[in-house]
N, C-alpha and C positions, 0 to 999 in steps of 0.2 A: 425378517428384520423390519421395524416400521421406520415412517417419515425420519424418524428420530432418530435412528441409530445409536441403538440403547449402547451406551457404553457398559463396561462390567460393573455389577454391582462394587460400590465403595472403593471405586476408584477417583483418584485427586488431580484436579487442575494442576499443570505441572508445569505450562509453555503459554506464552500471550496468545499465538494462535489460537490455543484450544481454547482458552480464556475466550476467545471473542468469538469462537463457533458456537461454542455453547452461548451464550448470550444471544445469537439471532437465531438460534433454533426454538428458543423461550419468546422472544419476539416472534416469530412462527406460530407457534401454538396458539398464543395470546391474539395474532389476527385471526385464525383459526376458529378460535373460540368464537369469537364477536362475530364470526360472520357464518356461526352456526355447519361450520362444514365438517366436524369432527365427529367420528364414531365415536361409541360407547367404548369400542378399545382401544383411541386414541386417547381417550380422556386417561381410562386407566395407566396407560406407557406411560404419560404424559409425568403422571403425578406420581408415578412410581420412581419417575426419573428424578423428581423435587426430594421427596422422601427421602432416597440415597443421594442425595445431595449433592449432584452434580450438574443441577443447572445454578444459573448465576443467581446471587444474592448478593447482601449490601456488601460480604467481604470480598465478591469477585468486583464490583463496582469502584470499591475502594482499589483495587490490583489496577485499575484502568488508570486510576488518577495517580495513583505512586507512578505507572507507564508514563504517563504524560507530564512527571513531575523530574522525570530522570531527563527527558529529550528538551525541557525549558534547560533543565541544568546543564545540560552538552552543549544547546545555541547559548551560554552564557560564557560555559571555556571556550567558546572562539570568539567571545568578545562582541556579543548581543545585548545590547542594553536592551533590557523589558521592567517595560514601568509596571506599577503594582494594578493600575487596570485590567490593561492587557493581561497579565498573568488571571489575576483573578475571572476575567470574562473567560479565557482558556479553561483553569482547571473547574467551573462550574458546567461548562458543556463538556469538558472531559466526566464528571458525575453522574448525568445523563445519557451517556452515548450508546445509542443503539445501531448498531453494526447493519448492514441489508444485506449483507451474503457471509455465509461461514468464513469467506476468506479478509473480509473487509475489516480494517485499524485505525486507531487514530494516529493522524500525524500532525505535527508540528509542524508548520511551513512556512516559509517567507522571510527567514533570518537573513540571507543575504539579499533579500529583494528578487527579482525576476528581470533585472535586464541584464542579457542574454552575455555580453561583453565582460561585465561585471563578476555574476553569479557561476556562470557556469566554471570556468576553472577554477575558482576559489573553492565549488563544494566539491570539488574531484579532490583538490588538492587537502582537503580538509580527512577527506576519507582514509581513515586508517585501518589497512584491510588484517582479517583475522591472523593470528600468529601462523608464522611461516608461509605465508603469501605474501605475492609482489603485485603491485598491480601494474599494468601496462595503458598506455592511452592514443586514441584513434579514435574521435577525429583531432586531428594535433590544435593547437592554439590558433592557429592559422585560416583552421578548415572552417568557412562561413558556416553558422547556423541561421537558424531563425523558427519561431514559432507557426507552425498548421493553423492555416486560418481557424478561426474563434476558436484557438485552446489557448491562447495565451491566461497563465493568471492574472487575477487581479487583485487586491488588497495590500494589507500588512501584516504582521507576521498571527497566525490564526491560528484553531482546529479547522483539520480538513478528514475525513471519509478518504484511506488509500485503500483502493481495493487492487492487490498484486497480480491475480489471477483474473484481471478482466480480457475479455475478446480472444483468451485462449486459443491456439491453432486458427485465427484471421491473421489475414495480414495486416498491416499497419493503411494500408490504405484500405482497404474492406472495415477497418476497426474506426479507421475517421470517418467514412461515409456511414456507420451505424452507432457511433458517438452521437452525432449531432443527429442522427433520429429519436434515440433517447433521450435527449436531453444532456451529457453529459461531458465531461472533458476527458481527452487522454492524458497522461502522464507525462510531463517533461522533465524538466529539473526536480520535480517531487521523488522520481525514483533516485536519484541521487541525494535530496535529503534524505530519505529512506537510510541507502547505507551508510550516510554520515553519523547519522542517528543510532543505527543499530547495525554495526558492520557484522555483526555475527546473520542478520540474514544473505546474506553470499553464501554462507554454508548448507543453508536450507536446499538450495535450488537442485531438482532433479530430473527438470524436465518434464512433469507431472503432475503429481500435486502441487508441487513449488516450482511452475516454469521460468525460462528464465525471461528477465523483463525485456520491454524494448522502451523506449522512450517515444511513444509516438507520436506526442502532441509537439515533435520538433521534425523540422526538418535539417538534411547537409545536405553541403551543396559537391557533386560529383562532375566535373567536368565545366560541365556550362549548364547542368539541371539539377533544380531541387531533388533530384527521386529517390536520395538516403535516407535512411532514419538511424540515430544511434540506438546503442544497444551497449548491454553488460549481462557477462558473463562468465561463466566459473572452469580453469582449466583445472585438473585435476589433477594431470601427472607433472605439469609444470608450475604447480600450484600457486595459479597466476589466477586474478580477477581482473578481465581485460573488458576497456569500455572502447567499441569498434560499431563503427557503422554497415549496414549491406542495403540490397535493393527495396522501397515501400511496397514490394509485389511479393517481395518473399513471404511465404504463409507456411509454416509447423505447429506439429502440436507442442512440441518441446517449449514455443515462444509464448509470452502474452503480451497482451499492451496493455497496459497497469493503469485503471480508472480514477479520478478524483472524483470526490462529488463535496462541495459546501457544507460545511456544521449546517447538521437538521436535527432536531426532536425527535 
């Protein structure tokens, strides 16, 4: 199988996932090409992949902006005013948008703002988890939080770069110390916009391809030390989606800390 992992001939985009894997694996190619690192049978794969029509074109492109056109309309039913700028400056970088990893989306971020008193139980409480799931919550209303030094957001309400599956199997403190070598933020209340936005992803998670998230770019507070971080997650037989903190040391592969990165080109 090459870089590409040829799907089956004349097979159809079916899921926003695949929608946006296929997109940066054409982004792939494309830096590939430019920087001349491609065999003669890469080029072939490549364009055999175009041919049966299953990398992105202007109507996968279009499928991104309808995406980003449903999650304006969800921050509007819970009573988001967005002026016609803002909108407009969103859905033209939603047109654009070029994904950096198979697993990487756009999201919508910053409806209820980022301060932490405010925001944070409003988008729990906003989350209405898939049919026949209850959701449960820990850390309660009570339990101090506060944002990991430089992950706090900043702006107003935007596109943002969610990548779900970042720092896989690190822990949340291995995932902050190699955040900020990157360049990059972990994920706080954006994983929470996530399933406000699209509660059917709770269903995805398998520990695997779809781990489950942590919230890393926050801390709770346990006793008299910051050293929690929240977390959500999918019970199965008590078909519960419960948001519960544990230790910043704890590391699985099951876990990720879910990456943001700023509208880029």
């Amino acid at each position: 199988m090459s870089l590409y992992g040829n799907p089956k001939k004349g097979s159809l985009v079916t899921t926003t996932d695949q929608l946006f894997s296929l997109q940066a694996r054409q982004n792939e190619i494309s830096r590939r090409l430019k920087a001349g690192s491609l065999t003669v049978e890469d080029v072939l794969d490549a364009t055999q992949g175009i041919l049966d029509g299953i990398y992105p074109t202007k109507k996968t492109t279009d499928s991104i902006v309808q995406w980003v056109e449903r999650q304006l309309a969800r921050w509007e039913e819970l009573g988001v005013v967005i002026d016609e700028e803002t909108r407009e400056r969103i859905l033209q970088q939603a047109d654009v948008f070029k994904p950096f990893t198979d697993t990487d989306t756009p999201l919508v971020s910053g409806g209820f703002g980022y301060t932490l008193s405010s925001c944070f139980g409003r988008l729990w409480d906003a989350f209405v988890p898939p049919a026949g799931y209850t959701k449960y919550r820990y850390p309660t209303a009570e339990t101090p939080l506060k944002y990991a030094a430089g992950m706090k957001p900043t702006g107003v309400l935007r596109l943002v770069h969610f990548d779900p599956n970042g720092y896989q199997g690190k822990s949340p403190k291995d995932a902050l110390s190699l955040a900020k070598k990157d360049k990059v933020r972990l994920a706080s209340i954006e994983v929470l916009e996530k399933l406000v936005l699209d509660p059917d992803w709770a269903m995805s998670w398998d520990g695997k391809g779809s781990p489950y998230p942590k919230l890393s770019g926050l801390q709770a507070k346990y006793g008299s030390d910051w050293s929690n971080v929240p977390y959500v997650n999918r019970w199965v037989l008590d078909l519960g989606v419960n948001l519960n903190a544990n230790d910043a040391d704890n590391a699985n592969d099951n876990w990720s800390s879910p990456v943001v990165r700023d509208y880029s080109k």
